[in-house]
N, CA, C and O atoms as a GROMACS GRO file, in nm:
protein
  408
    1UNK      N    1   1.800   1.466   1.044
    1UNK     CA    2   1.872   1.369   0.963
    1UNK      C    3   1.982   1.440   0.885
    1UNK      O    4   1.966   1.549   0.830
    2UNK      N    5   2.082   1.376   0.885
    2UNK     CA    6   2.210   1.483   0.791
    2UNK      C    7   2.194   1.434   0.661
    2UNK      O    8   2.141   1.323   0.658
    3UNK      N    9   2.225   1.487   0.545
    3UNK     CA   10   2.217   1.482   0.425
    3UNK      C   11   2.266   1.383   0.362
    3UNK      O   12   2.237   1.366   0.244
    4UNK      N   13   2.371   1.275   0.448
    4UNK     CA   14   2.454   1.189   0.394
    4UNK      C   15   2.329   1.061   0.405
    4UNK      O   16   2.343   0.963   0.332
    5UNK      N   17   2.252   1.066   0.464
    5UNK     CA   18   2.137   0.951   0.488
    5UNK      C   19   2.037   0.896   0.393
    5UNK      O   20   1.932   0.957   0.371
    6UNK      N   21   2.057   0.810   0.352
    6UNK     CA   22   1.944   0.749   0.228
    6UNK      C   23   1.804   0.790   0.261
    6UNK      O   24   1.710   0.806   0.183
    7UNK      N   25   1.809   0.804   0.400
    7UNK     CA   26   1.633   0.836   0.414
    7UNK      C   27   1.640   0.976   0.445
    7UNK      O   28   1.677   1.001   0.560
    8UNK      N   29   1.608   1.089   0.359
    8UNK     CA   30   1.653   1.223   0.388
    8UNK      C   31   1.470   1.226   0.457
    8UNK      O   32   1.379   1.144   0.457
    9UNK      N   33   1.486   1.373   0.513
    9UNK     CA   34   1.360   1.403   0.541
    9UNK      C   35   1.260   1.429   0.467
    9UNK      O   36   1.148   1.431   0.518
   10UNK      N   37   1.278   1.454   0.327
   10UNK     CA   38   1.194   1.442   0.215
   10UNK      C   39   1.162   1.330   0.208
   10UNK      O   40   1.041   1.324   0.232
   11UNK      N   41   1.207   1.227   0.184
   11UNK     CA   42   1.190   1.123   0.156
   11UNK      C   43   1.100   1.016   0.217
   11UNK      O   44   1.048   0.915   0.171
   12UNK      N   45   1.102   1.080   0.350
   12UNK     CA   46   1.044   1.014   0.508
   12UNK      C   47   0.889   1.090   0.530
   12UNK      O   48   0.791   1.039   0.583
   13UNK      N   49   0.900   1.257   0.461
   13UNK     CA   50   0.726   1.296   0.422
   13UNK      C   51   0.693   1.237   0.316
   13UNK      O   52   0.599   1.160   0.336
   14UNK      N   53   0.735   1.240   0.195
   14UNK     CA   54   0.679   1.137   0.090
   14UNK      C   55   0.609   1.027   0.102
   14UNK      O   56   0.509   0.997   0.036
   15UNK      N   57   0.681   0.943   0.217
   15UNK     CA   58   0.648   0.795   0.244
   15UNK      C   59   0.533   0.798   0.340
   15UNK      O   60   0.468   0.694   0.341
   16UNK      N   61   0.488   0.906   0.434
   16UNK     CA   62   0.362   0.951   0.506
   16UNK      C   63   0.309   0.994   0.421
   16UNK      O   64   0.223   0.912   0.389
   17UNK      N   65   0.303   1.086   0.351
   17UNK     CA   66   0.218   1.147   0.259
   17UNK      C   67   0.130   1.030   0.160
   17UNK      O   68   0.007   1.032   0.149
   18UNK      N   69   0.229   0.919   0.085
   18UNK     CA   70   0.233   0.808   0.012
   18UNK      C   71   0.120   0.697   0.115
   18UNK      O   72   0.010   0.649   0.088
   19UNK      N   73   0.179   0.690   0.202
   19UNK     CA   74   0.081   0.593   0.296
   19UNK      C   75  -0.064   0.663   0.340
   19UNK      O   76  -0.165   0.593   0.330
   20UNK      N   77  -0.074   0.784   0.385
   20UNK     CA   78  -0.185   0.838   0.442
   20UNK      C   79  -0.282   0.837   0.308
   20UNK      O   80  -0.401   0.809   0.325
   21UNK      N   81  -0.241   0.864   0.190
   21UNK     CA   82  -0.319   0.842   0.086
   21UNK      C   83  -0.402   0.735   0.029
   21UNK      O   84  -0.516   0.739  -0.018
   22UNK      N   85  -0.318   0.638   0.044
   22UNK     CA   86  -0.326   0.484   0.059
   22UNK      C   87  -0.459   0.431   0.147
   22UNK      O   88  -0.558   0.366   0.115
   23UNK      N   89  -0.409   0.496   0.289
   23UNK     CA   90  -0.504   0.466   0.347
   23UNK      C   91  -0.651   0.528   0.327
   23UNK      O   92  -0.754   0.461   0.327
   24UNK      N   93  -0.647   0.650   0.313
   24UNK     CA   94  -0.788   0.712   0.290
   24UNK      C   95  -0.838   0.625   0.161
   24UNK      O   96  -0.951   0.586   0.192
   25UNK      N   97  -0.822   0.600   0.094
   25UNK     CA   98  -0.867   0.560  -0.025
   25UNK      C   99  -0.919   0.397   0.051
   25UNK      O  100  -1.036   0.372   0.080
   26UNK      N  101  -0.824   0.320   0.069
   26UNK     CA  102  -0.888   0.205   0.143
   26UNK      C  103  -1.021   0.200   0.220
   26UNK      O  104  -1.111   0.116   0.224
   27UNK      N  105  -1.004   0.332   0.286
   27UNK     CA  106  -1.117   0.350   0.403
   27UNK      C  107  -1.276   0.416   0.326
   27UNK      O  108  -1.392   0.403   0.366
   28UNK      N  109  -1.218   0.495   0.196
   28UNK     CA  110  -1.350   0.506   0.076
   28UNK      C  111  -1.373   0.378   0.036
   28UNK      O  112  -1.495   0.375   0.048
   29UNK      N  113  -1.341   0.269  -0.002
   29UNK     CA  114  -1.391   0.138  -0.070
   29UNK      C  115  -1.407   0.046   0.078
   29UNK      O  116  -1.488  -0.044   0.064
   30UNK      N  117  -1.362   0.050   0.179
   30UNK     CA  118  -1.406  -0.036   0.335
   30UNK      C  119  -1.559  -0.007   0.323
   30UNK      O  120  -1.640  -0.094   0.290
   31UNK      N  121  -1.590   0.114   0.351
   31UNK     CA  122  -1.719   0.176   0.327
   31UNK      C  123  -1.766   0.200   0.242
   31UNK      O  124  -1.876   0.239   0.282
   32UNK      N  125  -1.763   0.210   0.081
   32UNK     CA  126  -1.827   0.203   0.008
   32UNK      C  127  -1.775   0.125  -0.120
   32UNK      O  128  -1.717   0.188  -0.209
   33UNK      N  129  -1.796  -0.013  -0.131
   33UNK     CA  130  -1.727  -0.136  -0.178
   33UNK      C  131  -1.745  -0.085  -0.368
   33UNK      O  132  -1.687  -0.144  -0.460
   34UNK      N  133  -1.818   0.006  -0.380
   34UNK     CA  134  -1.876   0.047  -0.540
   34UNK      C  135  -1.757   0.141  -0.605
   34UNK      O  136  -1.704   0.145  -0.716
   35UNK      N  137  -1.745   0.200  -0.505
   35UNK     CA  138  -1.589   0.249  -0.533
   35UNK      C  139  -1.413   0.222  -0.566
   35UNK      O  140  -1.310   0.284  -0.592
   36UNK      N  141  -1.465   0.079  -0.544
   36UNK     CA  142  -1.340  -0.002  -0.567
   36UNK      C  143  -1.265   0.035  -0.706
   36UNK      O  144  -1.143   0.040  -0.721
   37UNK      N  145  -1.374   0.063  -0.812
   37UNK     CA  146  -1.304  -0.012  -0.909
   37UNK      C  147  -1.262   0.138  -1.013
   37UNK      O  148  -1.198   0.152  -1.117
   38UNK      N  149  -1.340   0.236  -0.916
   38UNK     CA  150  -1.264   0.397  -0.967
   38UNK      C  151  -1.105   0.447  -0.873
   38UNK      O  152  -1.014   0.524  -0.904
   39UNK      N  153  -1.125   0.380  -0.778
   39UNK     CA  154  -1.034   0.401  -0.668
   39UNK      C  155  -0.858   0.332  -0.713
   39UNK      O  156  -0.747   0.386  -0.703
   40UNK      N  157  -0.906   0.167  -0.775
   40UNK     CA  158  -0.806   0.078  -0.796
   40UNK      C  159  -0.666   0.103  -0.824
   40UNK      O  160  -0.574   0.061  -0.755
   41UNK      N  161  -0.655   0.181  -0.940
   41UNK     CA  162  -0.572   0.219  -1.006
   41UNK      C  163  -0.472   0.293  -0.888
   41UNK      O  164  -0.361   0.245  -0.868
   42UNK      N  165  -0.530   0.444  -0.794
   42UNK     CA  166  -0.459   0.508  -0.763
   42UNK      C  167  -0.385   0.407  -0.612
   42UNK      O  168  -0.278   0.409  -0.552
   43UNK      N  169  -0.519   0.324  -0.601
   43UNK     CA  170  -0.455   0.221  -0.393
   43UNK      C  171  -0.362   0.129  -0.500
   43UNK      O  172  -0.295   0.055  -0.428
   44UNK      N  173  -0.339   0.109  -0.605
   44UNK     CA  174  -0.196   0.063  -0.653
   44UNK      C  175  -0.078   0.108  -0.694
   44UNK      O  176   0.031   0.051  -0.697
   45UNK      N  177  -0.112   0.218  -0.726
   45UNK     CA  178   0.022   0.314  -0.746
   45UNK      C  179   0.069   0.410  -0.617
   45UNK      O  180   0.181   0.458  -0.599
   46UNK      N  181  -0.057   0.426  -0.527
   46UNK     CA  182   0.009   0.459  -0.358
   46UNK      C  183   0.103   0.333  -0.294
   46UNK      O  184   0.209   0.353  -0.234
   47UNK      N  185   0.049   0.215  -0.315
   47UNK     CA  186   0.085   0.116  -0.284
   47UNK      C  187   0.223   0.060  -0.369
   47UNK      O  188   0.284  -0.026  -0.306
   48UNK      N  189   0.259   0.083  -0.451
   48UNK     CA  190   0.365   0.048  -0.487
   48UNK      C  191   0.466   0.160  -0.533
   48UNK      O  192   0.561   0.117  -0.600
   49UNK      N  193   0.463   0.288  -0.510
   49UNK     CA  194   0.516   0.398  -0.473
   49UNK      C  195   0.572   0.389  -0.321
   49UNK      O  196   0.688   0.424  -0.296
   50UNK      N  197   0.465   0.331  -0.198
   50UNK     CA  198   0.526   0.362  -0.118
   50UNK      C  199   0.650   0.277  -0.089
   50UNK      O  200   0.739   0.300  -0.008
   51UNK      N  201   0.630   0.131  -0.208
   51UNK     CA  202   0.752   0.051  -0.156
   51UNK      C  203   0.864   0.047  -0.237
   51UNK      O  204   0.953  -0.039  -0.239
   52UNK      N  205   0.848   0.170  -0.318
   52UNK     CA  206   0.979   0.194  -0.434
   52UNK      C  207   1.006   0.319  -0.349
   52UNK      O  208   1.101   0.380  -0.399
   53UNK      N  209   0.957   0.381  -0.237
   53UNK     CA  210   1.033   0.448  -0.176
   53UNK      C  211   1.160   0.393  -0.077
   53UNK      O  212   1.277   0.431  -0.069
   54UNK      N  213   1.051   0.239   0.026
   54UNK     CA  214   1.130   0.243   0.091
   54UNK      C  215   1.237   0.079   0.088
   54UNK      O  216   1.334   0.048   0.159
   55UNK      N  217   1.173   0.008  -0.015
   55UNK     CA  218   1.312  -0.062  -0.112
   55UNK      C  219   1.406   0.018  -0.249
   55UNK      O  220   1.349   0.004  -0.358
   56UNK      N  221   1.464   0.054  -0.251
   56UNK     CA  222   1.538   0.094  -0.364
   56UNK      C  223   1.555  -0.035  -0.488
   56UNK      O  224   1.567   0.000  -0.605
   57UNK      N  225   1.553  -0.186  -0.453
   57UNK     CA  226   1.565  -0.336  -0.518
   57UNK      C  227   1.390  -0.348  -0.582
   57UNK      O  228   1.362  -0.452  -0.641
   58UNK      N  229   1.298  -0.258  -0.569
   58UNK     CA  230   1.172  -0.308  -0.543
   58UNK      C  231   1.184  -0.344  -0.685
   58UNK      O  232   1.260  -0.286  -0.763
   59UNK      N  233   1.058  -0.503  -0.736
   59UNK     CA  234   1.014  -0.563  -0.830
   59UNK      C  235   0.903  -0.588  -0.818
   59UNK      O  236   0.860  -0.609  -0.705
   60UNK      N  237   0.819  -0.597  -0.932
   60UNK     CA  238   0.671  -0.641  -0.934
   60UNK      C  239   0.692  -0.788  -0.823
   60UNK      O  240   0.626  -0.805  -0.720
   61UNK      N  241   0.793  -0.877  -0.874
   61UNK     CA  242   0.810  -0.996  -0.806
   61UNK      C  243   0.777  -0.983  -0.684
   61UNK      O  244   0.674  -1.026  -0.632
   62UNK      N  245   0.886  -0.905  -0.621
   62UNK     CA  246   0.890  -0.851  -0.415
   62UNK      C  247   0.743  -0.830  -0.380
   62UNK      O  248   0.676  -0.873  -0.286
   63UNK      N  249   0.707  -0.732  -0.509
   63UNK     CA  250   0.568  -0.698  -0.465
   63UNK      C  251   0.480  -0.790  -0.401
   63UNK      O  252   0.455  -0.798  -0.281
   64UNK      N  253   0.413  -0.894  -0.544
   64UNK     CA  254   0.356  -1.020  -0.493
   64UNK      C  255   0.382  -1.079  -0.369
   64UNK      O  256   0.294  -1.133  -0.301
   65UNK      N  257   0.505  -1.070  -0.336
   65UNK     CA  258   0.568  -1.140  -0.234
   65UNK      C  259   0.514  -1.104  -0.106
   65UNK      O  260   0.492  -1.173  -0.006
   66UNK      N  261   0.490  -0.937  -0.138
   66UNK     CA  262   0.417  -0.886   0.019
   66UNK      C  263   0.316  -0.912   0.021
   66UNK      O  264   0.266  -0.967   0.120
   67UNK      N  265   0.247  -0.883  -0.087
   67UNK     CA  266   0.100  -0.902  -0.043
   67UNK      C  267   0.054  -1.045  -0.039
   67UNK      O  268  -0.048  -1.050   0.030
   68UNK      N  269   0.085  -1.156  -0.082
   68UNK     CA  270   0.100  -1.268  -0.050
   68UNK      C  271   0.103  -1.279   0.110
   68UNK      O  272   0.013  -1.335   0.173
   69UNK      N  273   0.228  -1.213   0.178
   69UNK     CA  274   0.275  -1.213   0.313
   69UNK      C  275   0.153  -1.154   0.388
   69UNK      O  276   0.106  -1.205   0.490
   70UNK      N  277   0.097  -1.019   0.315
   70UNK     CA  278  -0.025  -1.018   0.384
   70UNK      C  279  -0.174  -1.088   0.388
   70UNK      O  280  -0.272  -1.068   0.459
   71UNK      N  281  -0.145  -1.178   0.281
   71UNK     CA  282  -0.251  -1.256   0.322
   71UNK      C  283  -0.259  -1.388   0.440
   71UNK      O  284  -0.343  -1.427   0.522
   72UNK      N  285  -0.134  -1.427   0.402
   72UNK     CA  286  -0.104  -1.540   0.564
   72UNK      C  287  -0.058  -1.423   0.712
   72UNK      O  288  -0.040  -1.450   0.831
   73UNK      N  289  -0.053  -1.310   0.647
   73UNK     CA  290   0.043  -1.282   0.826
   73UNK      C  291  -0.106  -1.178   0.861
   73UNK      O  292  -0.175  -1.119   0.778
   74UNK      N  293  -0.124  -1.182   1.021
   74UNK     CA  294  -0.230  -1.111   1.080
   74UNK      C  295  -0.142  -0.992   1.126
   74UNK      O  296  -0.206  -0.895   1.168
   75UNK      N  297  -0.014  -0.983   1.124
   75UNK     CA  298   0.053  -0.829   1.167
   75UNK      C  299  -0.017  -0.736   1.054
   75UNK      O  300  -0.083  -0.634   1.070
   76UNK      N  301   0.020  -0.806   0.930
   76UNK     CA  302  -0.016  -0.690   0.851
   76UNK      C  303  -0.142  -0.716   0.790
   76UNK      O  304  -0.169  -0.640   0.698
   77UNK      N  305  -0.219  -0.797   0.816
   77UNK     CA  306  -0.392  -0.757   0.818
   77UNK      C  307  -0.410  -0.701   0.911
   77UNK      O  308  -0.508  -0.627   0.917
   78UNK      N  309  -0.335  -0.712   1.005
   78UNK     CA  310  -0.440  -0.569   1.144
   78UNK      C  311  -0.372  -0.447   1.105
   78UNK      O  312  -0.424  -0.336   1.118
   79UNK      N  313  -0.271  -0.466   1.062
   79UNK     CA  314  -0.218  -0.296   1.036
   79UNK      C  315  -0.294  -0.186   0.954
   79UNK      O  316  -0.334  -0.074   0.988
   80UNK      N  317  -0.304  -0.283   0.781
   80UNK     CA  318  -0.408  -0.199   0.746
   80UNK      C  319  -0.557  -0.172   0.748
   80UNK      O  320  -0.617  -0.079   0.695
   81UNK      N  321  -0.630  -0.318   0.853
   81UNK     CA  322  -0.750  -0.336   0.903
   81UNK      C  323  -0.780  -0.184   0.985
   81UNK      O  324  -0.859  -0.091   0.970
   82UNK      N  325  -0.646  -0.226   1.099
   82UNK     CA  326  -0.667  -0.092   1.202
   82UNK      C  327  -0.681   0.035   1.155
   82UNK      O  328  -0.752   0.123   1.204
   83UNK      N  329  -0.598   0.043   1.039
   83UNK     CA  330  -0.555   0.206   0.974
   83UNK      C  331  -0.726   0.236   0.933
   83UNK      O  332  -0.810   0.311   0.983
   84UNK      N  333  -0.731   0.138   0.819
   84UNK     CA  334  -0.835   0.206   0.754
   84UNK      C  335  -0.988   0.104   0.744
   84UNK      O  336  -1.076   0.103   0.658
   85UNK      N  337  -0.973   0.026   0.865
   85UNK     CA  338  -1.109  -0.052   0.819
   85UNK      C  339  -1.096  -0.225   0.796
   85UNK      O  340  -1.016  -0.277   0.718
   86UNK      N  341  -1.206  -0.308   0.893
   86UNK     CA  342  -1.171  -0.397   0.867
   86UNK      C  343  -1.214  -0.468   0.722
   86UNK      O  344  -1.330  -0.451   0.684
   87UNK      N  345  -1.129  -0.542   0.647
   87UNK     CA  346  -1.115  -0.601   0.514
   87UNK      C  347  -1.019  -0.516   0.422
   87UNK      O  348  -0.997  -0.541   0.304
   88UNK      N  349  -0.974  -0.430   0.483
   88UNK     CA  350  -0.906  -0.298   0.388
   88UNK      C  351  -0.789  -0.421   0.354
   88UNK      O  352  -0.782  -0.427   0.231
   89UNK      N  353  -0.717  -0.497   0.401
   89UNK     CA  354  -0.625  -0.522   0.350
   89UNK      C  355  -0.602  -0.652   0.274
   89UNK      O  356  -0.502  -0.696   0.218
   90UNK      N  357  -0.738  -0.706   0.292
   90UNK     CA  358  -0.805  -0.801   0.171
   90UNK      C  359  -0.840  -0.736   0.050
   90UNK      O  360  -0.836  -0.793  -0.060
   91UNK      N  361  -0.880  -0.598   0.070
   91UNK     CA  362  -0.908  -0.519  -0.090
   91UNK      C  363  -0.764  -0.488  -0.109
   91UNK      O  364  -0.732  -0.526  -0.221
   92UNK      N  365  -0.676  -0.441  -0.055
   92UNK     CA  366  -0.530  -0.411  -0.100
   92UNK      C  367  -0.500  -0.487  -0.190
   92UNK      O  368  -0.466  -0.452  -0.303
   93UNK      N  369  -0.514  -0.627  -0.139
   93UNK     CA  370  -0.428  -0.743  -0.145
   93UNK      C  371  -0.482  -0.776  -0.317
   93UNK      O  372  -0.410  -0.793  -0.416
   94UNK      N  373  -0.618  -0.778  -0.310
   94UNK     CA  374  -0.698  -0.777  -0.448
   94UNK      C  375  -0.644  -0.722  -0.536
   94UNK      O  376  -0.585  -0.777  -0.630
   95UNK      N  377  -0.655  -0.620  -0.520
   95UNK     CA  378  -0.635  -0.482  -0.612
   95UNK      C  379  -0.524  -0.562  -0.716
   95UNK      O  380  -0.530  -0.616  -0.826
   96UNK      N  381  -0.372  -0.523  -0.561
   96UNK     CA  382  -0.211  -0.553  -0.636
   96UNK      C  383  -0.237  -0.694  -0.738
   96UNK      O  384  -0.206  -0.693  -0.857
   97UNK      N  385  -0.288  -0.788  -0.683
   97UNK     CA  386  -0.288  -0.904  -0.809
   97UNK      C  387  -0.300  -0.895  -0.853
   97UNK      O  388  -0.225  -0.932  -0.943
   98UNK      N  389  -0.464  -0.797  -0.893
   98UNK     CA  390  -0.534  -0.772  -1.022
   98UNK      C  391  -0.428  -0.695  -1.116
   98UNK      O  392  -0.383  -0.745  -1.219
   99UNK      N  393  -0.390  -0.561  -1.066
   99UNK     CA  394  -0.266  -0.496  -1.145
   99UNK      C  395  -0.132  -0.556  -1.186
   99UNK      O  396  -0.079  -0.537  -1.296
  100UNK      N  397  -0.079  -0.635  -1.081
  100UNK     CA  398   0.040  -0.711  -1.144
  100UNK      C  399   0.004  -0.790  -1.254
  100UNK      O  400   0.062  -0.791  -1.362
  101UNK      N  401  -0.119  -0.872  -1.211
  101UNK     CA  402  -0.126  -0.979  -1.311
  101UNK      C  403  -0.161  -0.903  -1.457
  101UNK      O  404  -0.199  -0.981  -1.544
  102UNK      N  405  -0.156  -0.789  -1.488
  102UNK     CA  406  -0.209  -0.729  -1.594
  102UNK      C  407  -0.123  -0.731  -1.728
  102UNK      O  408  -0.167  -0.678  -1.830
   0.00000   0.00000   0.00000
């Protein structure tokens, strides 16, 4: 990537690094549901880190907006189902409300 590119290569490990985190943590509370509520805090700040990486416009608003989207759309319930477990992206989805709405 040349340097003139909004998505430098830093930026593009961050956003793996940001997601793979995300996911492990999902896949600790898929499997052990008791863990949710020590876990919460950080599957929301992976989670909304990874999309202030890759919106620069991002708002709590947009936010809602996705995870909303993931509750009607099955692309992105199988995405993070597949990644890390099925229901993972029903606890995602939890989580972000619970924190936005805070």
């Amino acid at each position: 990537m040349s340097e003139k590119s909004q998505f430098t290569e830093a930026k593009y490990n961050k956003m793996k690094q940001t997601e793979a985190d995300l996911v492990r943590n999902l896949q600790e509370v898929v499997k052990d549901p008791a863990k949710e509520a020590a876990l919460s805090d950080a599957i929301f700040k992976n989670h909304q880190h990874w999309l202030q990486i890759v919106m620069p416009n991002y708002s709590t608003k947009i936010h809602l907006g996705i995870v909303n989207a993931y509750d009607n759309d099955t692309r992105y319930q199988s995405y993070y189902d597949d990644k890390a477990g099925k229901g993972a992206t029903k606890i995602l989805s939890r989580i972000v409300k619970k924190h936005l709405d805070k």
